[in-house]
OpenMM code with the backbone's topology and positions (N, CA, C; nanometers):
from openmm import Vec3, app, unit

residues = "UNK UNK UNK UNK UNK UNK UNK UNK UNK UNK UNK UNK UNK UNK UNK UNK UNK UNK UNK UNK UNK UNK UNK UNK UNK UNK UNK UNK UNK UNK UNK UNK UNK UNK UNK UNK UNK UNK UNK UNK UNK UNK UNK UNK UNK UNK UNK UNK UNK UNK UNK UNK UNK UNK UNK UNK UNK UNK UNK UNK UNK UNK UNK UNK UNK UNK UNK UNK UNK UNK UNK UNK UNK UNK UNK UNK UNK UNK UNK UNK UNK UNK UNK UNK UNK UNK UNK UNK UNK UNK UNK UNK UNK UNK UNK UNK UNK UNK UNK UNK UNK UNK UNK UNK UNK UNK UNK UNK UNK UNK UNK UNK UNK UNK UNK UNK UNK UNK UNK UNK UNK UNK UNK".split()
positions = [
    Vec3(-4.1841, 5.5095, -2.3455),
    Vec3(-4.0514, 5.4691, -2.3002),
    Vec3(-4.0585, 5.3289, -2.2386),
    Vec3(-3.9718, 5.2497, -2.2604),
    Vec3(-3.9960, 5.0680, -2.2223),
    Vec3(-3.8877, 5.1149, -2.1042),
    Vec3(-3.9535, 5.0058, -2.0063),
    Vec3(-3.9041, 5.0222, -1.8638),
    Vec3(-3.8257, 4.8711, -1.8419),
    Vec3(-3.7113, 4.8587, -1.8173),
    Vec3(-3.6045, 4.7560, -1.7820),
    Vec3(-3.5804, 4.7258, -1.6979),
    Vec3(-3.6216, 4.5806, -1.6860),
    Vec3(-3.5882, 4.5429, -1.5528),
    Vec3(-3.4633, 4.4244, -1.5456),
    Vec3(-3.4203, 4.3751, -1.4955),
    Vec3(-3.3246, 4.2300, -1.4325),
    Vec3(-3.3994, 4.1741, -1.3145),
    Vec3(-3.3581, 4.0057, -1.3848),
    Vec3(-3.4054, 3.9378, -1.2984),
    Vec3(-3.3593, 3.7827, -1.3502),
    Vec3(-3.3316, 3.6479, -1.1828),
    Vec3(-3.2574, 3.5608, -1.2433),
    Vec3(-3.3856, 3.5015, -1.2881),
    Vec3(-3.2965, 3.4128, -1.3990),
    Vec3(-3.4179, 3.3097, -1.5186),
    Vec3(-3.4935, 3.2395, -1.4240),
    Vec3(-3.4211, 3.1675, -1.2774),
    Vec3(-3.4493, 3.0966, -1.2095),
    Vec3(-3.5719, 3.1252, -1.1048),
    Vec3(-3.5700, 3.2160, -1.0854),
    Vec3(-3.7231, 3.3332, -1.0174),
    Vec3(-3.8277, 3.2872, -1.1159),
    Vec3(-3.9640, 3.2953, -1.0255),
    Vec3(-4.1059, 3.2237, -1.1198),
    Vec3(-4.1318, 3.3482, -1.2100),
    Vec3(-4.1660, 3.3188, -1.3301),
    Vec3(-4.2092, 3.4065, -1.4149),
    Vec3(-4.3777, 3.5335, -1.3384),
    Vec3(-4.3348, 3.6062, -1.4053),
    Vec3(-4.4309, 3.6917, -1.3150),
    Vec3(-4.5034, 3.8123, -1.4445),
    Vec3(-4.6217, 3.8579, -1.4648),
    Vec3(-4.6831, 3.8655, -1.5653),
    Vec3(-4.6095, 4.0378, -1.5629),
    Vec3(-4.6047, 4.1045, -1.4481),
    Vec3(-4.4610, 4.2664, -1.4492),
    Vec3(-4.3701, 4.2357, -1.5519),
    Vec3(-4.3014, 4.1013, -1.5207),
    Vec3(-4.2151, 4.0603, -1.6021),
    Vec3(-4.2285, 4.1254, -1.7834),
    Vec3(-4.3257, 4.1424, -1.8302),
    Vec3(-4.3475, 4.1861, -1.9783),
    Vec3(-4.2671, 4.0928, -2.0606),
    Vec3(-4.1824, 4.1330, -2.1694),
    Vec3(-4.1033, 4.0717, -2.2673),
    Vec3(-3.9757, 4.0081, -2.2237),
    Vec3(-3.9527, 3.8991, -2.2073),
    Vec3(-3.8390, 3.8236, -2.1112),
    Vec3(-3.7232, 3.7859, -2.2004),
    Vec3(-3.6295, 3.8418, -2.1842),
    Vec3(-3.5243, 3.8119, -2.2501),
    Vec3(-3.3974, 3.7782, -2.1847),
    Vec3(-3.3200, 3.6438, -2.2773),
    Vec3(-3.2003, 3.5727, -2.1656),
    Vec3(-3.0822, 3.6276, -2.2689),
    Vec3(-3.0054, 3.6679, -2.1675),
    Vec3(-2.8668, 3.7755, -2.1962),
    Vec3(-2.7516, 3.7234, -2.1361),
    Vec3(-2.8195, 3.5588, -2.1501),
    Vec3(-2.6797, 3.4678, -2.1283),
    Vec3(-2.5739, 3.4299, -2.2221),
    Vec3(-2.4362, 3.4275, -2.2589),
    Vec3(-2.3728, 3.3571, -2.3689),
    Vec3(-2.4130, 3.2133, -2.3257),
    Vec3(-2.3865, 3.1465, -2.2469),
    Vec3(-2.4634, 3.0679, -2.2077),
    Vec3(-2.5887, 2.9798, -2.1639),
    Vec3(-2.6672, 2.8679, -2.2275),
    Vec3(-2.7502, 2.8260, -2.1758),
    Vec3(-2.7491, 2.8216, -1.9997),
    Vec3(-2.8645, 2.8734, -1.9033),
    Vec3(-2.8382, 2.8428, -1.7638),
    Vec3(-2.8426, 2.7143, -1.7523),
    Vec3(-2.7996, 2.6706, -1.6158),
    Vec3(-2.7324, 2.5041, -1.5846),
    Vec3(-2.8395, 2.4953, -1.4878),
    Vec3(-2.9341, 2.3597, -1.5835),
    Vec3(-2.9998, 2.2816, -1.4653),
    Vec3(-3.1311, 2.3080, -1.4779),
    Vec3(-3.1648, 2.4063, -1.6349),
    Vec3(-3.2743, 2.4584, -1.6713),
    Vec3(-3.3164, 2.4030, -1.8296),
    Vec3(-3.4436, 2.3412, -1.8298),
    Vec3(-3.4754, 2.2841, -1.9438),
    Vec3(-3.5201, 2.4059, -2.0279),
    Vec3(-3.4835, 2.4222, -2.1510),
    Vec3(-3.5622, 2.4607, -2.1962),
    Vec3(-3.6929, 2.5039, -2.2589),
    Vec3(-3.7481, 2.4075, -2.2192),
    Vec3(-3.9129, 2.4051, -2.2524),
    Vec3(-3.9437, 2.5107, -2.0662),
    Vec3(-3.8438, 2.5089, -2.0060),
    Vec3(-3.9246, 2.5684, -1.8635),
    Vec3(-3.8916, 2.6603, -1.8762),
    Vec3(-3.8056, 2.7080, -1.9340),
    Vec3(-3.7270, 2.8825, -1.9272),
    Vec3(-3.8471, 2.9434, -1.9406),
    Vec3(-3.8951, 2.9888, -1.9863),
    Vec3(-4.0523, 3.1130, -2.0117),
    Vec3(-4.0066, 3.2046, -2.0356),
    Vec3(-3.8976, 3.2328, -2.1444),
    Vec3(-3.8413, 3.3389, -2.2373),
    Vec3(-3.8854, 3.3552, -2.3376),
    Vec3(-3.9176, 3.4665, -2.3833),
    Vec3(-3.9561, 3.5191, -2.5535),
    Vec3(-3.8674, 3.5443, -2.6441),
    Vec3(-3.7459, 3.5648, -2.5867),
    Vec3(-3.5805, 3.5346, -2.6793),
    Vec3(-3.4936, 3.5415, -2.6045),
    Vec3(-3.3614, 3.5148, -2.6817),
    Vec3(-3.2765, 3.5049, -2.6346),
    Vec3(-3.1626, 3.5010, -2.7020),
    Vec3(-3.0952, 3.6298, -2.6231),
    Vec3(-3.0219, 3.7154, -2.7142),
    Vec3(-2.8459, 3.6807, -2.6680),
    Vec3(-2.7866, 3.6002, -2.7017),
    Vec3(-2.6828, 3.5134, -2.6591),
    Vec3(-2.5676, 3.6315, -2.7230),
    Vec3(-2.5950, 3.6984, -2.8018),
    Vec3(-2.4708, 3.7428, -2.9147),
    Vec3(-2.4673, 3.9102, -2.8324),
    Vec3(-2.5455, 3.9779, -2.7264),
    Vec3(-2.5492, 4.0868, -2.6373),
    Vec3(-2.4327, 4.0628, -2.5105),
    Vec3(-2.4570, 3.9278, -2.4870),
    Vec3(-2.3675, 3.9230, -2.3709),
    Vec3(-2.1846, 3.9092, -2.3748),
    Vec3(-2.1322, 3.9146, -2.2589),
    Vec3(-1.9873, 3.9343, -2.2395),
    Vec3(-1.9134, 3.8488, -2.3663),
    Vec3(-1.8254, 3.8434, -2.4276),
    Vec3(-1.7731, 3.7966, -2.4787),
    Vec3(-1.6980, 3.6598, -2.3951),
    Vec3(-1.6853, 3.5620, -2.4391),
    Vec3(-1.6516, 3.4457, -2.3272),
    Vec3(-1.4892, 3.4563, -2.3111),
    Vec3(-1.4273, 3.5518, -2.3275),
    Vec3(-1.2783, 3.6190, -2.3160),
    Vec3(-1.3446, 3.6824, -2.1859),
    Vec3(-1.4122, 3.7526, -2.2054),
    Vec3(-1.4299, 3.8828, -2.0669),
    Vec3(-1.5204, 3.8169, -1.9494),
    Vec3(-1.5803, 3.7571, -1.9962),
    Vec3(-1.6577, 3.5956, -1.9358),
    Vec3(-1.6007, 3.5445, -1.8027),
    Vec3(-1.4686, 3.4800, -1.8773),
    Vec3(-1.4071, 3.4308, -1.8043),
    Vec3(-1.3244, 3.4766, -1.7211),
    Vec3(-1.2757, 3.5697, -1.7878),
    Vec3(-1.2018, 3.6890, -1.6534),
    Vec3(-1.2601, 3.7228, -1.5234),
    Vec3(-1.4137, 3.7822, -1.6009),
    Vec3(-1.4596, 3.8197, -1.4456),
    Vec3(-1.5074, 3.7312, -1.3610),
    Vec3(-1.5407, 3.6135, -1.4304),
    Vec3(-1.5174, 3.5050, -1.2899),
    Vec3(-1.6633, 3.5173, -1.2490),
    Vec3(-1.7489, 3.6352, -1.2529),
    Vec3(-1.8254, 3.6469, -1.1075),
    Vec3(-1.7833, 3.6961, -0.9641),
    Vec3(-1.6269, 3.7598, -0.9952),
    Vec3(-1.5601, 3.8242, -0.8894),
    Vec3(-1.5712, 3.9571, -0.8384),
    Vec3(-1.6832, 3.9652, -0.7476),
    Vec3(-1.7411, 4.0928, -0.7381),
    Vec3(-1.5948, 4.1855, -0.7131),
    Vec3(-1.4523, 4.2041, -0.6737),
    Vec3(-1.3604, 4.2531, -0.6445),
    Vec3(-1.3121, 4.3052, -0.8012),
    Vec3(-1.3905, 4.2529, -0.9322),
    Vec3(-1.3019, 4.2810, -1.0605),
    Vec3(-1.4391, 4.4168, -1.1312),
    Vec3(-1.5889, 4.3779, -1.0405),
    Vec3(-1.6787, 4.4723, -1.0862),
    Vec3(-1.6490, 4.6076, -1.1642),
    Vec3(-1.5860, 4.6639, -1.1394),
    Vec3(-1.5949, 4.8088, -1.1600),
    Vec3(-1.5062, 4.7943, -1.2832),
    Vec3(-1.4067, 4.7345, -1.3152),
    Vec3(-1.3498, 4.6898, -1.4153),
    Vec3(-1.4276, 4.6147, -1.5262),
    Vec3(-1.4772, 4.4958, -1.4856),
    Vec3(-1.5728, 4.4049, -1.5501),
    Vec3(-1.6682, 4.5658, -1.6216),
    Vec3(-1.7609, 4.6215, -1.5853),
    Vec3(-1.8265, 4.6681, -1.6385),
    Vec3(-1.7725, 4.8524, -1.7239),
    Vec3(-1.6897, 4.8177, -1.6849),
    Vec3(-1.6044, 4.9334, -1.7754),
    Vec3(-1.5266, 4.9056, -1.9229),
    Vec3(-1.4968, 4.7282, -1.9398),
    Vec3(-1.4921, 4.6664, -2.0064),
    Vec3(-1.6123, 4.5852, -2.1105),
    Vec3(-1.6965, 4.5708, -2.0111),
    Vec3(-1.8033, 4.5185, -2.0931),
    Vec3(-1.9135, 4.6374, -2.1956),
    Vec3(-1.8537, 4.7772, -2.1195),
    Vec3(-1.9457, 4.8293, -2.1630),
    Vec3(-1.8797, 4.8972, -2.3150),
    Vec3(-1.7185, 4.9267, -2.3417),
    Vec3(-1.6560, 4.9238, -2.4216),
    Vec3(-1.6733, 4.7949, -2.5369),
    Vec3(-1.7233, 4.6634, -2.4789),
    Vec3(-1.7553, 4.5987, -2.5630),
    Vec3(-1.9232, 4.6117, -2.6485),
    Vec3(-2.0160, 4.6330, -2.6025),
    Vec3(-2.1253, 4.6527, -2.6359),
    Vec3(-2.1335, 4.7909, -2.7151),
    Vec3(-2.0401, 4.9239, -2.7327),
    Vec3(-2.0242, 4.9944, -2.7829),
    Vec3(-1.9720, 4.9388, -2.9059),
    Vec3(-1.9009, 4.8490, -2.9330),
    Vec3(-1.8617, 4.7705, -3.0545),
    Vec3(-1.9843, 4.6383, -3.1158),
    Vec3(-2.0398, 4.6273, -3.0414),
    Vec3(-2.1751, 4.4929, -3.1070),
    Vec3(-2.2380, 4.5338, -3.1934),
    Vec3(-2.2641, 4.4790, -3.2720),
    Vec3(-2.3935, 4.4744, -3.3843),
    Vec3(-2.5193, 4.4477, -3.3281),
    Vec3(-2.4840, 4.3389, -3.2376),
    Vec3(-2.6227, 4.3150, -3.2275),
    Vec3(-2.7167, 4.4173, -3.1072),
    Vec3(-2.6122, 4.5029, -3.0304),
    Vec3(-2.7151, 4.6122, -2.9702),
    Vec3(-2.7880, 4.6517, -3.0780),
    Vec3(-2.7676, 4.6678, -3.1799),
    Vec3(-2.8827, 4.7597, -3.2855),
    Vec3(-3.0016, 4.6755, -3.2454),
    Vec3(-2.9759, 4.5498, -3.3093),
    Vec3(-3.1394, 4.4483, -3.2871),
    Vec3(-3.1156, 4.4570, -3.1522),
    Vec3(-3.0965, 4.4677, -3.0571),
    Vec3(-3.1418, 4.4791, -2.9192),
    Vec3(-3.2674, 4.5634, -2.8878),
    Vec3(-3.1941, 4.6444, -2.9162),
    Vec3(-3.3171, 4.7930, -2.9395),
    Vec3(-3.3903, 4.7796, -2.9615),
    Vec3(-3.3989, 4.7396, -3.0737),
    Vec3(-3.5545, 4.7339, -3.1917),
    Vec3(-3.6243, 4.6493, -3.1340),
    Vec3(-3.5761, 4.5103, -3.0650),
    Vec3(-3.6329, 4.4317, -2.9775),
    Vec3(-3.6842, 4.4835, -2.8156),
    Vec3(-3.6325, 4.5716, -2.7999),
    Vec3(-3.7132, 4.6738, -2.6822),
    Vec3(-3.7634, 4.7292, -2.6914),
    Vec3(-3.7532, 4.8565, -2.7498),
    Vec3(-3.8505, 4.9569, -2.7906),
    Vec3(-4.0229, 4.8965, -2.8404),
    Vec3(-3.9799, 4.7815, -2.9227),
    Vec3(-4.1477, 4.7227, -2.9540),
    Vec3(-4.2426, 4.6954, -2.8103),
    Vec3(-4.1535, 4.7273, -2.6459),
    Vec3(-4.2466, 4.6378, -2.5342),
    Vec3(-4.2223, 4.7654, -2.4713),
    Vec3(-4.3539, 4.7699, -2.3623),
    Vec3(-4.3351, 4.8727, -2.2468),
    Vec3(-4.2701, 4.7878, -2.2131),
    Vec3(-4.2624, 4.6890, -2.1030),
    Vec3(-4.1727, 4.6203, -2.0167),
    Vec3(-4.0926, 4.5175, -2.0759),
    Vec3(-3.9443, 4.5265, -2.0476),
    Vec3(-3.8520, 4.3781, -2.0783),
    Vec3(-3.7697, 4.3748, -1.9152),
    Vec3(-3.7801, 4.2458, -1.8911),
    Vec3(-3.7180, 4.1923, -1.8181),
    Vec3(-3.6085, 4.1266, -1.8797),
    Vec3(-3.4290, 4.0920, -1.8315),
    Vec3(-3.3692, 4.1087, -1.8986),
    Vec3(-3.3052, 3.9698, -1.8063),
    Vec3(-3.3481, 3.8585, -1.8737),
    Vec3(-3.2910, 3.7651, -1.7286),
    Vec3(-3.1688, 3.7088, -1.7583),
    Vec3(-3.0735, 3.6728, -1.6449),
    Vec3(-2.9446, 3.6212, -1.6326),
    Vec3(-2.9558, 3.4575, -1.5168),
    Vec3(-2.8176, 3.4053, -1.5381),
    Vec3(-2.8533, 3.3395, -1.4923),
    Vec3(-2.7205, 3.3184, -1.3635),
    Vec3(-2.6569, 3.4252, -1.3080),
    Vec3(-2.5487, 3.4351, -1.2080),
    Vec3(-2.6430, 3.4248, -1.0642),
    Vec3(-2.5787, 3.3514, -0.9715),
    Vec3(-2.6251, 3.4381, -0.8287),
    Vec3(-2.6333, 3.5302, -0.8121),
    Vec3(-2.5258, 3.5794, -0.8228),
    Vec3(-2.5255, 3.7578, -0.7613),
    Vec3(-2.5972, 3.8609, -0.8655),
    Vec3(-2.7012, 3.8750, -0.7758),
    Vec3(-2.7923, 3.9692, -0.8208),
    Vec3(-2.7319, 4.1312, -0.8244),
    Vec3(-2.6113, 4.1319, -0.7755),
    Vec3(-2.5345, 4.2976, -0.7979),
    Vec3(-2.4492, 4.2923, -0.8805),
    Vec3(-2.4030, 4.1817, -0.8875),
    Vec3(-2.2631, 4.1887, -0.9960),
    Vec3(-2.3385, 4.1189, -1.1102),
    Vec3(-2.3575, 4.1364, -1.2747),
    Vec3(-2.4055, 4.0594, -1.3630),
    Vec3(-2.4259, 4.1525, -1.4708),
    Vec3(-2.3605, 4.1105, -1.6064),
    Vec3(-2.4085, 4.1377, -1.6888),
    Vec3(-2.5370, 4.2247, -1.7361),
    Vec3(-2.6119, 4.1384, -1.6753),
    Vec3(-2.7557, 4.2593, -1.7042),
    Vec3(-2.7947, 4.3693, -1.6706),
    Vec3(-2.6928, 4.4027, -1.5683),
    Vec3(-2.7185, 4.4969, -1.4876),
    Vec3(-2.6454, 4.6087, -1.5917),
    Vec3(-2.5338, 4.5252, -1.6537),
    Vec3(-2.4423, 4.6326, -1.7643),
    Vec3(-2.5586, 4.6813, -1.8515),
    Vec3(-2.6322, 4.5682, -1.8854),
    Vec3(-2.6760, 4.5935, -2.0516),
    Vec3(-2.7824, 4.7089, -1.9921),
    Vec3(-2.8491, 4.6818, -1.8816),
    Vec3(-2.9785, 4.7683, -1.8687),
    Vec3(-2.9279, 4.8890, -1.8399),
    Vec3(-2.8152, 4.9427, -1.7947),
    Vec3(-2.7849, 5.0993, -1.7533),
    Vec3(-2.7240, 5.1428, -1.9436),
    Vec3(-2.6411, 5.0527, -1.9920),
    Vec3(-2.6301, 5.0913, -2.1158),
    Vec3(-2.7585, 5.0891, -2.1933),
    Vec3(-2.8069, 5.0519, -2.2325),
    Vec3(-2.9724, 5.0849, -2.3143),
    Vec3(-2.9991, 5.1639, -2.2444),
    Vec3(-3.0471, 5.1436, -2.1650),
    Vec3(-3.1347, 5.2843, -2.1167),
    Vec3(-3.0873, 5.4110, -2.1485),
    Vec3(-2.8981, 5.4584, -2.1004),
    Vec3(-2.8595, 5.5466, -2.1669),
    Vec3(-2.8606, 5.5737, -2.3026),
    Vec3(-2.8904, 5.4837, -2.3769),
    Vec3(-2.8621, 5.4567, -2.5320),
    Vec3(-3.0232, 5.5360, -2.6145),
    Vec3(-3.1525, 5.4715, -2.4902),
    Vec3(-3.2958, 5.5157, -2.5398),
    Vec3(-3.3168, 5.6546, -2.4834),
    Vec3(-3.2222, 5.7278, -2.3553),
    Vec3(-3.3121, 5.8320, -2.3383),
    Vec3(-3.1997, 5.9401, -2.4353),
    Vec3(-3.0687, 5.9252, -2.4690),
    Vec3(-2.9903, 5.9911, -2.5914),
    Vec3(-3.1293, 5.9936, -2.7457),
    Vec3(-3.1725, 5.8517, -2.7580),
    Vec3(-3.2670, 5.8621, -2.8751),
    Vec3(-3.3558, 5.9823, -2.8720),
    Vec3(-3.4292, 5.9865, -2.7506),
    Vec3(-3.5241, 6.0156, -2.7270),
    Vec3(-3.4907, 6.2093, -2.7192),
    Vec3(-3.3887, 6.2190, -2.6756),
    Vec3(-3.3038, 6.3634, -2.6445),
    Vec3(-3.3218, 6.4590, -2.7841),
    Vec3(-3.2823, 6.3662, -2.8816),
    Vec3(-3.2233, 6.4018, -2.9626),
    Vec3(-3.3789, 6.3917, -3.0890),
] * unit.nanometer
topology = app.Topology()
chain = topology.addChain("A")
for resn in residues:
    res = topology.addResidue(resn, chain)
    for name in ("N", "CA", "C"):
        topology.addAtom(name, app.Element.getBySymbol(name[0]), res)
């Protein structure tokens, strides 16, 4: 079973870290790419830049934001290759690039996969 973690891009890479993946629609601001220390980066997983922009980063829209986002990822294609791109690692770290370490995207994607691998695994 691959174990999921979150964490911002901006934190020093750390070898726990395992398979590092950025689950930004966005490049992060102020970060070269030759420094990122990502193994992919999966731009086409994250919020749609409609739902993006709504939530602002407004921890007051959270519970919404991720009731929405998660209705969207139930519709992606690219969760399939998500998967397949996890399942190959015990560990993925799943990095973002928001301040708020409670409110963020990744935090969506990692409670959705996970529900998504232990249904696999159920079944």
């Amino acid at each position: 079973m691959t174990i999921l973690k979150t964490k911002r891009i901006y934190d020093p890479k750390e070898k726990a870290d395992g398979f590092r993946v950025l689950v930004d629609r966005l490049w992060p601001r102020g970060l070269k790419k030759e420094d990122a220390d990502i193994d992919v980066w999966m731009k086409d997983i994250a919020p749609s830049a409609e739902l993006r922009q709504w939530f602002n980063h407004d921890a007051d829209k959270w519970e919404e934001f991720k009731w929405k986002y998660n209705n969207e990822l139930k519709q992606l294609p690219a969760v399939d290759e998500f998967i397949t791109v996890v399942e190959k690692h015990k560990t993925v770290t799943l990095l973002y690039g928001a301040k708020d370490e409670m409110h963020n995207q990744a935090l969506v994607i990692k409670d959705f996969i996970s529900r998504l691998l232990k249904n696999k695994i159920a079944t």
